[in-house]
C-alpha positions in Angstrom: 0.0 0.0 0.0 1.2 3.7 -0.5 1.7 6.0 1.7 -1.1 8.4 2.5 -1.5 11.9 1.4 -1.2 13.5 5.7 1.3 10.7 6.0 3.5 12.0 3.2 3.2 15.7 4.3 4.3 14.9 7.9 7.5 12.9 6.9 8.6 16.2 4.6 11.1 18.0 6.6 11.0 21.7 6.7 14.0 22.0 4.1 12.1 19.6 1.9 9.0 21.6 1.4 11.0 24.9 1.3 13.2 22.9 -1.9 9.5 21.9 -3.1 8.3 25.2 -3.3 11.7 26.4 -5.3 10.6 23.7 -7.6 7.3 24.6 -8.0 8.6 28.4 -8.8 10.6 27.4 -11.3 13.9 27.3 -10.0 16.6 25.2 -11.3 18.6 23.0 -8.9 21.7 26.0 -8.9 19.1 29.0 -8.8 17.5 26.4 -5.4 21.2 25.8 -4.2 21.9 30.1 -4.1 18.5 31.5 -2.5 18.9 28.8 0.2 22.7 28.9 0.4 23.5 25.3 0.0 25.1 23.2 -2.7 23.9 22.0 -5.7 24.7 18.0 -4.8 22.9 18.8 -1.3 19.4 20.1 -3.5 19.8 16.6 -5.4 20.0 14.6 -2.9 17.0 16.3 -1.0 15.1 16.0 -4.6 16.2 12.2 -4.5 14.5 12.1 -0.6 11.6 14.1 -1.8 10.6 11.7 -4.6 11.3 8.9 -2.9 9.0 9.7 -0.1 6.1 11.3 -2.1 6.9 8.0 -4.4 7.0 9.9 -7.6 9.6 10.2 -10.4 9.7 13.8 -11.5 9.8 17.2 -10.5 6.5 17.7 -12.2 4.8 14.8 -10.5 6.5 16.1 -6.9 5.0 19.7 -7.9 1.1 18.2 -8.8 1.2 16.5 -5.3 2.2 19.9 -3.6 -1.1 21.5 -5.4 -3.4 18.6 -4.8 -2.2 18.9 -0.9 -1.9 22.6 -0.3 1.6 22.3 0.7 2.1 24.9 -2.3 0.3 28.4 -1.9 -1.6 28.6 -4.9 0.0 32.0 -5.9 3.3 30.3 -6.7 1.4 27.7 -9.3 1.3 31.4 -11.2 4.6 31.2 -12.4 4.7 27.4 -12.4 2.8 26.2 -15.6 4.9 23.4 -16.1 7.4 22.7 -13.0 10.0 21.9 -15.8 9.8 24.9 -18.2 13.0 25.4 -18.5 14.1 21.6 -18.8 15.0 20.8 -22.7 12.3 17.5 -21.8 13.0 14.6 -21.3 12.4 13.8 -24.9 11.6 17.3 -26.7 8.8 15.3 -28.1 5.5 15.1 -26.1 4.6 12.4 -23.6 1.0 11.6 -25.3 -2.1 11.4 -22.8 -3.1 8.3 -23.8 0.0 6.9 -23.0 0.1 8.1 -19.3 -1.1 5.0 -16.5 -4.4 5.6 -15.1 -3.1 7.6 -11.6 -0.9 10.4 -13.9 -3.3 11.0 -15.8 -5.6 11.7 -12.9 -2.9 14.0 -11.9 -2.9 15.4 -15.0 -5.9 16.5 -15.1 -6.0 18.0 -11.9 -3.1 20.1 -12.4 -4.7 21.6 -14.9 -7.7 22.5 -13.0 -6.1 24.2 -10.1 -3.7 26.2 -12.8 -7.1 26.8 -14.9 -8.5 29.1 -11.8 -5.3 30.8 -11.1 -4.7 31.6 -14.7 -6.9 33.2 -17.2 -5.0 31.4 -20.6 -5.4 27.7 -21.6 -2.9 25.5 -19.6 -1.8 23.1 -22.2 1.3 21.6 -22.5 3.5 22.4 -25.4 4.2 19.2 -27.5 8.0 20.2 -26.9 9.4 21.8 -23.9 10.4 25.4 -24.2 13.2 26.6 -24.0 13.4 29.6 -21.1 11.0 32.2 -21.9 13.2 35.4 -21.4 16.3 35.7 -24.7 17.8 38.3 -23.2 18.6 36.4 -20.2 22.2 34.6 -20.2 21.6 30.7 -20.4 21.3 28.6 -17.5 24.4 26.3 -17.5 26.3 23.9 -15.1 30.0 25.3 -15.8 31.9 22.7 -14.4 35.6 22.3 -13.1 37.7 18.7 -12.7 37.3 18.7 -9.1 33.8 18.4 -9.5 33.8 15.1 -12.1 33.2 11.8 -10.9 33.6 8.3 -12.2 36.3 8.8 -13.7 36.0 11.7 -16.1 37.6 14.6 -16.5 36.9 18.1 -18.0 38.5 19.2 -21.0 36.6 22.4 -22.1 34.1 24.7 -21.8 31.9 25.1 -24.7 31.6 28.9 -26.4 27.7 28.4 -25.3 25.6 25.7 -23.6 23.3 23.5 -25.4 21.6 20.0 -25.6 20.1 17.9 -28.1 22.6 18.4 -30.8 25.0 16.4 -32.9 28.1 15.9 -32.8 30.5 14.3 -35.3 34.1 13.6 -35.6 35.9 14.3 -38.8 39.5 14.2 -38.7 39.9 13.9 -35.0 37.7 17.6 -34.6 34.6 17.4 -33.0 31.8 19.4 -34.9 28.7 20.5 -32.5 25.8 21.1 -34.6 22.6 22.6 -34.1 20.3 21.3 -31.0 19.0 23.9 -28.2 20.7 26.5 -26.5 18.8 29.0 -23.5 17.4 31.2 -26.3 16.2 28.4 -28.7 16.9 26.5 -31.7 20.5 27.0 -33.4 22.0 26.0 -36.7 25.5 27.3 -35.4 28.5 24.9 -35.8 31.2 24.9 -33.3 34.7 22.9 -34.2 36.6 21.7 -31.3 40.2 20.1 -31.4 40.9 18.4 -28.5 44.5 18.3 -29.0 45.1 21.6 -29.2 41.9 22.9 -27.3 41.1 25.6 -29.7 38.1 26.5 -31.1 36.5 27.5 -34.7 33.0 28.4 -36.2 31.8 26.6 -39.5 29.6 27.2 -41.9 25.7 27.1 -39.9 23.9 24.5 -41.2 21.1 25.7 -43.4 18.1 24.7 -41.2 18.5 24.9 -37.7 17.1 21.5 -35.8 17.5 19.6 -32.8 17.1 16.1 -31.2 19.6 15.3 -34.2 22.8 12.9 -35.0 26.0 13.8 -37.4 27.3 10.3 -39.0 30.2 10.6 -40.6 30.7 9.2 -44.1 33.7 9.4 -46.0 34.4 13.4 -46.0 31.0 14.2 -45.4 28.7 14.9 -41.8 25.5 13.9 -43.2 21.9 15.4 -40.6 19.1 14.5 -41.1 15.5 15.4 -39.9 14.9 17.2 -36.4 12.9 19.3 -34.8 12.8 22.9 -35.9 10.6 24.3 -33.5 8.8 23.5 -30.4 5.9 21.7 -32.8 7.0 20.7 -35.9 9.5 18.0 -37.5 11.8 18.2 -40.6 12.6 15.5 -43.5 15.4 17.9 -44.7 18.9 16.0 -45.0 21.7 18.4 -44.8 25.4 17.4 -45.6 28.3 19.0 -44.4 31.5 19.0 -46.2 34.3 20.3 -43.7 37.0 20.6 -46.1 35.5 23.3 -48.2 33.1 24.4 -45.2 30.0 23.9 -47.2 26.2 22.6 -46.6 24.4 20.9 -49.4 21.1 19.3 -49.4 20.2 15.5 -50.4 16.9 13.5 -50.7 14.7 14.7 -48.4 13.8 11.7 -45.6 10.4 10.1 -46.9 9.0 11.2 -43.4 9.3 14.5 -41.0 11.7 12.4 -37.8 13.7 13.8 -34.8 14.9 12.2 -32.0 16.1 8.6 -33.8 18.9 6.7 -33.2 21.4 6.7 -36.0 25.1 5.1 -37.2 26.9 4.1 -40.3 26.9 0.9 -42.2 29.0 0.5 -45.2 28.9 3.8 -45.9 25.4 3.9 -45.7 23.8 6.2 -43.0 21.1 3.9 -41.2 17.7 6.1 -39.0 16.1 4.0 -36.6 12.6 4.6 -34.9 12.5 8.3 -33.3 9.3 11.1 -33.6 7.8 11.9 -36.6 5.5 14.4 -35.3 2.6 12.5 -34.6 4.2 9.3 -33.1 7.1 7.8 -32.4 7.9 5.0 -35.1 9.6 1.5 -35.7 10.8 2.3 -39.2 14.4 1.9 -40.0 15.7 4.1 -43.2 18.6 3.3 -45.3 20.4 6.6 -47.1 22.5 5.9 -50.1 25.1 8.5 -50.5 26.4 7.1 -53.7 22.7 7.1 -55.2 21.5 9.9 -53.2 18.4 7.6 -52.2 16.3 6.6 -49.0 15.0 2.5 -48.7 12.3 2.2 -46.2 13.6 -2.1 -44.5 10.8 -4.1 -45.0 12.0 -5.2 -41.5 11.1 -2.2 -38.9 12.6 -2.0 -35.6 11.0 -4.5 -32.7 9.8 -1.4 -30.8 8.0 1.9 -31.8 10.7 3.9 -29.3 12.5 7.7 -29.6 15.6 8.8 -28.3 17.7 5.4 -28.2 21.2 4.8 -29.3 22.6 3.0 -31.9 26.1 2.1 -32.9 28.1 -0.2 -35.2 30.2 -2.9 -34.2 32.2 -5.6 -36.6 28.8 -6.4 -38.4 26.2 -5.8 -36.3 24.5 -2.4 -35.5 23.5 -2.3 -31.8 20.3 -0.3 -30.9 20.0 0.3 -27.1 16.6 1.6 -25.1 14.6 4.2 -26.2 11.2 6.1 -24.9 8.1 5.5 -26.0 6.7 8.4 -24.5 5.1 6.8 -21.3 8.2 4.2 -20.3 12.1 4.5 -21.3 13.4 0.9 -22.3 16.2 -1.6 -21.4 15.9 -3.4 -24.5 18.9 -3.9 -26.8 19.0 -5.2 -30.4 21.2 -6.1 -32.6 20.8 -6.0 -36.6 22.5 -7.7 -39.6 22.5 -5.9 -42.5 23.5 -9.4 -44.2 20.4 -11.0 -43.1 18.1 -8.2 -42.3 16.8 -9.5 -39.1 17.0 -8.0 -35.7 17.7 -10.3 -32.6 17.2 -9.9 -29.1 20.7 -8.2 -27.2 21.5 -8.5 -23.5 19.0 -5.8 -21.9 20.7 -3.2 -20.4 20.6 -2.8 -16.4 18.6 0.3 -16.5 16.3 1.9 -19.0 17.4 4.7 -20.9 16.3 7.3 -23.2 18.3 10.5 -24.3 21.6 7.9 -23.8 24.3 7.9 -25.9 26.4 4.7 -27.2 29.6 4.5 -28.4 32.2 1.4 -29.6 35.8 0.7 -28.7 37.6 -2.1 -29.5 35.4 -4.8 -28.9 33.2 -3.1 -25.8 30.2 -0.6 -26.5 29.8 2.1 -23.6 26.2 3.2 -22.8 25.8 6.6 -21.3 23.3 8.5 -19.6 19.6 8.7 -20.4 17.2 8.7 -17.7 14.1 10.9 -19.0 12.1 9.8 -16.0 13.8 8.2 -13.3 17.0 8.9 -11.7 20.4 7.0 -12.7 24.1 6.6 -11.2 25.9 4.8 -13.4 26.8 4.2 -16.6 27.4 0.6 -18.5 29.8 -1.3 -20.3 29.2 -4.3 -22.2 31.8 -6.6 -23.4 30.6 -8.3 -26.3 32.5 -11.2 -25.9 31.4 -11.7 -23.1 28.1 -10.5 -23.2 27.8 -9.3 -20.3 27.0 -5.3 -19.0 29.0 -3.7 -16.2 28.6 -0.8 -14.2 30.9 2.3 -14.7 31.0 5.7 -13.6 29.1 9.0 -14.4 30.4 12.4 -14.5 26.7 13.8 -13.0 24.2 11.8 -10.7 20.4 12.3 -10.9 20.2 13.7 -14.7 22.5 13.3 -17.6 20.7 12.8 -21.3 20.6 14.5 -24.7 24.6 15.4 -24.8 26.6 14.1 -27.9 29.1 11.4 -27.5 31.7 10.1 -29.7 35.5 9.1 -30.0 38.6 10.3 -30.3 40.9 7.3 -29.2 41.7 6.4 -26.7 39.0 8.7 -25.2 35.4 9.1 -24.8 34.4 12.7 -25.4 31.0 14.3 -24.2 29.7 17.4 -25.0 26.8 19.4 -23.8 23.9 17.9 -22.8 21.1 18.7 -19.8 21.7 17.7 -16.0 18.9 20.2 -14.3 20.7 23.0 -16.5 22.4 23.5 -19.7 25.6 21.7 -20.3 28.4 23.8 -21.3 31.0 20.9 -20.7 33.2 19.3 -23.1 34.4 15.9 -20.4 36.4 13.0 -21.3 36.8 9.8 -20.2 40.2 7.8 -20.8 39.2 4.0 -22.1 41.5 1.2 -21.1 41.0 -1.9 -23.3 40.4 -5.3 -21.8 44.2 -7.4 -22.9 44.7 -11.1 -22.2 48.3 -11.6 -20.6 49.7 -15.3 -21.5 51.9 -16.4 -19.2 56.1 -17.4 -20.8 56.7 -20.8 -20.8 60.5 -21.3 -21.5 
């Protein structure tokens, strides 16, 4: 049985309703940590104990409960619309209604009719998050230092501005951020980072500015495709980037709009799989032919209709690992043959994830982040030998998702991404490959 409602409220200490009600404002876990003069790991771990207790998931669920038990003064619902308004969501694609169990949508509904006699204009959720409402305002960011990093990671770089839900790509050991969100909105800019020298350079924007996007790398060319270009709607434009003359050029347009997918190359073919198309999200897996400038639709679609999972290559094998569906986030991990077009069933991942990133090295893939509705502290490792996950560390607990991950041997390089605030980190984390010794016999 849960715990009741007066049961709840009396097991809140006084510093836990006074971080509620900072939630319920608005306030982002650093603006919490300076009006009440304590640090920012202190305000997770009290939103940890406050969720826990309440035996909710989100800040938004937390923030309904306060309503519905008058432990939040109605006045402050006034500037709380959404208690995560300024978070780049979970998902930047909607969590559908019908998809919500039986309980959140009862709290659903009656947010809305508390905020419906405090406010005169419709409450309804945007399909998208915003982004904060105020442009003029500098961008909320987590600036971080090395002393600060856990698990292993360290920090590298600062980016020129913070932003999530972008892509990043690798061409010639430079790592070029493009698009995604930063405090003011949607961007096209294109930052080029080397992390030898740890000097920075603009390229050319890229012509449509999107988010919830990948950048694969094929040959000389950072191919983009889809993404969100506002709050409500979805592109099918495919951009291509060519970094030695600095130049965007369009191909085939994607047979569907579709943000948010999981995406990798194949013999230098760029493979799409599942994501939003602006209605849904989708199990369809598209094939782009750079040599014939073409998309193929696979007869066989992916085993779950999922956003925001993760996909990389591997020998032979494309690896596809959790997703959202826009009610649940997914442990699931599959594993595709382009040789046989068939998907087969992976080891499942310890957690579910959605907004994660995956990367291979050597003969290990490295799952990161995620977490669109529940908490995680730790990353995984799977040796595909093996096949077997292990835990490793995370350079953020409670929220880490929507960054941009890739490689730059022998590191791991992560840029951006959301953690109760813009990311403006560049980290790194230093891989050590698994070596059999053999004993000498002389």
């Amino acid at each position: 049985m849960g715990v009741g409602a007066d049961n709840k409220k009396s097991i809140l200490s006084k510093r836990e309703v006074e971080i509620l009600q900072a939630v319920a404002r608005g306030l982002s876990n650093q603006e919490i940590a300076n009006e009440l003069v304590i640090s920012v790991n202190t305000v997770r771990v009290h939103l940890r104990n406050i969720f826990e207790k309440l035996q909710v998931q989100s800040r938004t669920e937390a923030t309904m409960w306060a309503i519905q038990q008058g432990v939040i003064a109605t006045e402050a619902s006034e500037t709380e619309n959404d208690a995560d308004t300024d978070h780049p969501l979970v998902s930047r694609a909607p969590v559908l209604i019908p998809h919500l169990s039986a309980w959140q949508r009862l709290y659903f509904v009656m947010a809305i009719i508390v905020a419906a006699f405090v406010l005169i204009t419709p409450v309804v959720k945007p399909m998208l998050k915003q982004p904060p409402s105020d442009p003029i305002a500098p961008p909320k960011t987590n600036s971080i230092s090395t002393q600060e990093l856990a698990g292993g990671w360290s920090a590298m770089a600062k980016m020129p501005a913070a932003r999530t839900q972008l892509a990043l790509a690798v061409y010639q050991d430079e790592l070029y951020m493009i698009g995604g969100y930063r405090a003011n909105g949607i961007t096209g800019v294109v930052e080029v980072f080397n992390p030898e020298m740890l000097t920075w350079r603009e390229a050319a924007d890229k012509p449509t500015p999107v988010a919830n996007i990948q950048g694969v790398v094929i040959g000389d060319y950072i191919y983009v495709a889809g993404g969100c270009t506002d709050t409500t709607e979805v592109t099918n434009v495919l951009e291509i980037l060519n970094p030695i003359e600095d130049v965007w050029r369009a191909g085939a347009p994607l047979p569907e709009p579709l943000c948010a997918y999981a995406a990798t190359a194949y013999d230098e073919k760029l493979y799409l799989i599942g994501g939003w198309n602006g209605s849904a999200y989708v199990d369809s897996v598209y094939v782009y032919d750079p040599s014939l400038n073409q998309w193929q639709l696979m007869e066989q679609g992916y085993p779950l209709k999922v956003g925001f999972a993760a996909a990389a290559t591997l020998d032979d094998k494309i690896y596809v690992a959790g997703g959202y569906d826009g009610e649940k986030e997914y442990a699931d991990v599959n594993i595709f043959s382009p040789a046989t077009n068939e998907w087969v069933s992976g080891v499942s991942l310890k957690q579910p994830r959605g907004g994660l990133e995956l990367v291979a090295v050597g003969r290990n893939l490295y799952a990161m982040g995620g977490g669109l509705t529940t908490f995680l502290t730790t990353n995984e490792q799977l040796l595909v030998d093996q096949a077997e996950w292990r835990e490793w560390g995370v350079p953020f607990y409670d929220e880490w998702r929507n960054f941009g991950s890739a490689v730059v041997e022998p590191n791991i390089i992560s840029v951006g991404g959301w953690n109760g605030e813009y990311l403006d980190a560049i980290i790194y984390h230093r891989t050590t490959p698994f070596k059999l010794f053999l004993p000498v016999v002389q």
